[in-house]
LOSE-32971 format. One record per residue (C-alpha): x, y, z; chain. Coordinates in Angstrom, 2 decimals. Example, Ala and Ser with C-alpha at 12.3 -4.5 7.8 and 13.67 -1.06 7.14 Angstrom:
BEGIN
SITE | 12.30 | -4.50 | 7.80 | A
SITE | 13.67 | -1.06 | 7.14 | A
REM end
This chain:
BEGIN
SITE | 35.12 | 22.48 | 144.07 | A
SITE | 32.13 | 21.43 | 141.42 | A
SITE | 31.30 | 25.36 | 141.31 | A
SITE | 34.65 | 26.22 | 140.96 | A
SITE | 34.78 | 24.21 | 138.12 | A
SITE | 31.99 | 24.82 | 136.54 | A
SITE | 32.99 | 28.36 | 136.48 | A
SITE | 36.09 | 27.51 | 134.77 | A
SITE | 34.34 | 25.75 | 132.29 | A
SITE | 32.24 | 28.40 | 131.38 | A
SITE | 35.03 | 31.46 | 130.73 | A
SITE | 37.35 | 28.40 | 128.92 | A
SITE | 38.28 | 29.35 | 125.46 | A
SITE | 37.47 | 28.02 | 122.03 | A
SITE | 40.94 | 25.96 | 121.10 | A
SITE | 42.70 | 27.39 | 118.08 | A
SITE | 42.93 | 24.76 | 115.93 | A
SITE | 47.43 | 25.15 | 116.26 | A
SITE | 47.98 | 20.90 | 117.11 | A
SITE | 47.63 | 17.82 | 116.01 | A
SITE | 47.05 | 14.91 | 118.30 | A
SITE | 46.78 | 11.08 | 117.04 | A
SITE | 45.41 | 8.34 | 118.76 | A
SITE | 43.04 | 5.03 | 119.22 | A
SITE | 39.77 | 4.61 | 120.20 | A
SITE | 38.19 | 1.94 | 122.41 | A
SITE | 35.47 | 3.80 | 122.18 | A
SITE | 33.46 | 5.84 | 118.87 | A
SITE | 30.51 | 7.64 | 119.20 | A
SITE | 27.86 | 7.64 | 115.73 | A
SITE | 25.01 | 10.14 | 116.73 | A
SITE | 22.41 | 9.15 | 114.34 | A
SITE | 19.11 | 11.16 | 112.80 | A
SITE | 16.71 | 9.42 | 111.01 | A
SITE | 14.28 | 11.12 | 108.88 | A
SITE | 11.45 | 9.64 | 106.82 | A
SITE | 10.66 | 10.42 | 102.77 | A
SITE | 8.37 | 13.31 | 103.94 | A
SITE | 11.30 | 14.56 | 105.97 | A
SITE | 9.93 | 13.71 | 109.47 | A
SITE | 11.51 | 12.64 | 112.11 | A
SITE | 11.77 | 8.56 | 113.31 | A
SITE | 11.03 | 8.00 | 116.75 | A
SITE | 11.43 | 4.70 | 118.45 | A
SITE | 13.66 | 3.02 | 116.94 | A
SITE | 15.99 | -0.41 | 118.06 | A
SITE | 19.33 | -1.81 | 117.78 | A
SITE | 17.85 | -4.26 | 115.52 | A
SITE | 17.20 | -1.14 | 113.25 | A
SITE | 20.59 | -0.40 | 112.43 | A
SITE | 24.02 | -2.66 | 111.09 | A
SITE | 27.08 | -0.45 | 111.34 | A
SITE | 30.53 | -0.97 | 109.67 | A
SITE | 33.64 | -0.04 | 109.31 | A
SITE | 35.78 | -0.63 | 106.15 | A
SITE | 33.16 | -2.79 | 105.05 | A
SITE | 32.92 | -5.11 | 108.29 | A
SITE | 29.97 | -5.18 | 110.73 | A
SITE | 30.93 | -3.65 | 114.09 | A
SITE | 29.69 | -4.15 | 117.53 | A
SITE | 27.35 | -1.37 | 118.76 | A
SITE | 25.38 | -0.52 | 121.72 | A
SITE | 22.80 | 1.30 | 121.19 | A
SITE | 21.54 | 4.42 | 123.32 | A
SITE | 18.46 | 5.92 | 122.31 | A
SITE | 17.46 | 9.68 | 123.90 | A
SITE | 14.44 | 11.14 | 122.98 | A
SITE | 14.39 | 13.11 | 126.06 | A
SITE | 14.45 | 16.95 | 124.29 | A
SITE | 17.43 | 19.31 | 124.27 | A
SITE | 16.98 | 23.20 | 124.54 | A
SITE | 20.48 | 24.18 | 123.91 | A
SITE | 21.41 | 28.45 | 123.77 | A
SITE | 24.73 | 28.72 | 122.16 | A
SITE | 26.42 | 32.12 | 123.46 | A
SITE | 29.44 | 33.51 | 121.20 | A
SITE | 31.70 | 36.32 | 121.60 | A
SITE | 31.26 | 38.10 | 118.42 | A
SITE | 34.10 | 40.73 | 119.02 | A
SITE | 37.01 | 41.66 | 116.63 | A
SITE | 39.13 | 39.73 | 118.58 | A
SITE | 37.72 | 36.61 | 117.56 | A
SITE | 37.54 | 37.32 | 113.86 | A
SITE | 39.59 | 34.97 | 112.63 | A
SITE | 37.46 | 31.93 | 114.24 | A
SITE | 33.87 | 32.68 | 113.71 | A
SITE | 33.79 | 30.87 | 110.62 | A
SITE | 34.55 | 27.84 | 111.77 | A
SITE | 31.80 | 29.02 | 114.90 | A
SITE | 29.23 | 29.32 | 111.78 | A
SITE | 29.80 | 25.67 | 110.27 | A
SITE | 28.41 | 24.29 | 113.83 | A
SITE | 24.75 | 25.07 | 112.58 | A
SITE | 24.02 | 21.93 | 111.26 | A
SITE | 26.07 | 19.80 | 114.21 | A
SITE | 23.52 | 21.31 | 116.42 | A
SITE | 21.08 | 21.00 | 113.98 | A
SITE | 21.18 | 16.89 | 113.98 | A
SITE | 23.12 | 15.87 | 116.65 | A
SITE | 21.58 | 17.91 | 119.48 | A
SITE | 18.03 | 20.14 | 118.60 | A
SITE | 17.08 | 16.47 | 116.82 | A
SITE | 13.03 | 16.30 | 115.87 | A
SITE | 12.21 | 17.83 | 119.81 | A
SITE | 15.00 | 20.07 | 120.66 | A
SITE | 15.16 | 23.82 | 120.60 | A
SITE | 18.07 | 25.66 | 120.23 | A
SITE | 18.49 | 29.34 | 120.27 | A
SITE | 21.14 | 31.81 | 119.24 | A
SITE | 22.66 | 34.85 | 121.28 | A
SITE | 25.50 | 36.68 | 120.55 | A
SITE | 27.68 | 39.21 | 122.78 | A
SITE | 30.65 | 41.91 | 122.65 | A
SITE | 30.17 | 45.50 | 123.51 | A
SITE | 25.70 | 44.63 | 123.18 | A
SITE | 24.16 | 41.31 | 124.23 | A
SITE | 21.33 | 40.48 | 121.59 | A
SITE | 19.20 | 37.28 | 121.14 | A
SITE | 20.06 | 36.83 | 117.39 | A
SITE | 17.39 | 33.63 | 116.84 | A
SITE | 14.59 | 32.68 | 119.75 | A
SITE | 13.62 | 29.26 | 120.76 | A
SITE | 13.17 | 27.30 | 117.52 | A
SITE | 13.93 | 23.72 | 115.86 | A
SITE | 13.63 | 25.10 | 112.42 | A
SITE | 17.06 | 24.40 | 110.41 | A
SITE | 16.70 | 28.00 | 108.50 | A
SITE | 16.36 | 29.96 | 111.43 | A
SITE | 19.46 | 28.45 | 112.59 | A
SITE | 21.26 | 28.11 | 110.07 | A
SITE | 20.53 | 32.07 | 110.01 | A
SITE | 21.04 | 32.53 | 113.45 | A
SITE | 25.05 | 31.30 | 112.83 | A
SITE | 25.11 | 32.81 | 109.69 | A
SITE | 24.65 | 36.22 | 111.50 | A
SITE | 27.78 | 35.83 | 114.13 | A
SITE | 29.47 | 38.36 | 112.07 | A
SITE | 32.38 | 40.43 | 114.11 | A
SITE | 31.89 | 43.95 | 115.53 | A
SITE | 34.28 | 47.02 | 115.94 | A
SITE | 34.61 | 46.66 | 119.38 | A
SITE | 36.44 | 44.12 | 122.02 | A
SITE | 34.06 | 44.56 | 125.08 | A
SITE | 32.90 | 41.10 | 126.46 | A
SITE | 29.37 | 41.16 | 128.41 | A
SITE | 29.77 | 37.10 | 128.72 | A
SITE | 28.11 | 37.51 | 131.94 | A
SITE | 25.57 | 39.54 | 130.60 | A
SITE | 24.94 | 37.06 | 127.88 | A
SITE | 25.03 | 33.92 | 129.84 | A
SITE | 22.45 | 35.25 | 132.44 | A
SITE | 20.23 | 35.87 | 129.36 | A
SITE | 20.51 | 32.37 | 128.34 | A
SITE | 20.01 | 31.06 | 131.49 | A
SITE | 16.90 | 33.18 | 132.31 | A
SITE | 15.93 | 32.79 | 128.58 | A
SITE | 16.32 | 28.89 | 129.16 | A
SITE | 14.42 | 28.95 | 132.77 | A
SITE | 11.32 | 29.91 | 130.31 | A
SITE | 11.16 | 26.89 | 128.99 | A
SITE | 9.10 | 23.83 | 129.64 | A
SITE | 10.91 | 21.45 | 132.67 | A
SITE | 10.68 | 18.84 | 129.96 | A
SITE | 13.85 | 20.01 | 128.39 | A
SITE | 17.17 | 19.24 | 129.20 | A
SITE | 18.78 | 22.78 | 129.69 | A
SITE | 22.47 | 23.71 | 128.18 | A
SITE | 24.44 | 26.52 | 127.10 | A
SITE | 27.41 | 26.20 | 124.96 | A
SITE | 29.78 | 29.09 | 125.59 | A
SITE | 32.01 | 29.72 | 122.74 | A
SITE | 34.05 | 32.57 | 124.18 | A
SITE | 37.56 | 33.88 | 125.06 | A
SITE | 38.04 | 33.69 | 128.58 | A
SITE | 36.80 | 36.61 | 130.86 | A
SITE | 34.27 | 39.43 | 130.84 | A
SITE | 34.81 | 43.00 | 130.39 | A
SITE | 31.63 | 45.66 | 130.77 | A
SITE | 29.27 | 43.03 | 132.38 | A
SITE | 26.24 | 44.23 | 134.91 | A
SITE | 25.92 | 41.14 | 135.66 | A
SITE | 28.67 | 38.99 | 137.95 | A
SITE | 30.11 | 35.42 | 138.32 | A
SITE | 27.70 | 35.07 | 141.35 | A
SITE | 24.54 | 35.44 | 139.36 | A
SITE | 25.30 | 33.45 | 136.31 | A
SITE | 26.23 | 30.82 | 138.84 | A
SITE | 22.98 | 30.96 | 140.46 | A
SITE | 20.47 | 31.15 | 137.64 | A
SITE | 22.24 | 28.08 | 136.08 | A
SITE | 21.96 | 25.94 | 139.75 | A
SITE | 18.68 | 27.40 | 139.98 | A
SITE | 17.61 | 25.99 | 137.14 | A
SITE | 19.65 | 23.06 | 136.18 | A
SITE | 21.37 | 23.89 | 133.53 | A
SITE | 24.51 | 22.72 | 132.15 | A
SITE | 27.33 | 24.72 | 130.47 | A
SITE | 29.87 | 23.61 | 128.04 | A
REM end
């Protein structure tokens, strides 16, 4: 059932922004990056290190401090059926940027449609990400190699030092269309090497 999921997860589809839901919160996450004047990262930091509020009172926090590093490979469908969203897939740079490549992450960049291409390599420079996003332009054609392109990640993420957590975020529409590659082994180089998909 957990690989039937998983599989799910990984063809879902990025949600059209169409609805509006409101709601409370028990419960609000504040990813936090702290930088020094020279522009360095802050490692080991406390609770103590930090007051947070919220229309001017002090809240109650718990604090949860990773410094375990991230190597995330964000796949997206750059056909022209997704025209109309890869805009909003370009402003994501700098969320990945701060909130998950941090000072010892790596992210990487690959796009996919009719070709598969690794549009920025292992990095945790902002400007080659930022450029990597910037490029997720659309093409002519509607082919989807999203098997194709998450095998690359995976085997592209396999590379990397077992000190990194391993993810791919898939920002696709469901399906794949022109693939060499199958379901069975994107399934297996992402067990293989623990990786998680989003």
């Amino acid at each position: 059932l957990t690989r039937a999921l998983a599989a799910t997860l990984m063809l879902a589809a990025v949600a059209w922004p169409q609805a509006v839901f409101h709601g409370s919160a028990r419960l609000v996450t504040v990813p936090v990056v702290v930088k020094d004047q020279a522009g360095r990262f802050v490692h080991d930091l406390r609770a103590r290190d930090f007051r947070l509020f919220d229309n001017g009172r002090p809240q109650r926090f718990e604090f949860d401090y990773v410094d375990e590093p991230i190597a995330l490979a964000v796949v997206a469908q750059t056909t022209n059926s997704v025209r109309a969203w890869l805009p909003h897939v370009r402003r994501v740079a700098s969320a990945v940027e701060t909130l998950v490549v941090g000072a010892n992450g790596q992210a990487a960049v690959i796009r996919f449609g009719a070709d598969v291409a690794l549009v920025t390599d292992w990095t945790n420079r902002t400007s080659s990400i930022d450029f990597g996003f910037a490029s997720l332009g659309p093409t002519l054609d509607d082919k989807r190699r999203c098997f194709d392109a998450l095998l690359l990640a995976a085997n592209s993420l396999a590379a990397l030092p077992a000190t990194f957590r391993r993810v791919i975020l898939l920002i696709s529409q469901p399906g794949d269309f022109g693939s060499s590659a199958s379901l069975s082994d994107v399934l297996k180089a992402v067990e293989r090497n623990n990786i998680v998909v989003y």
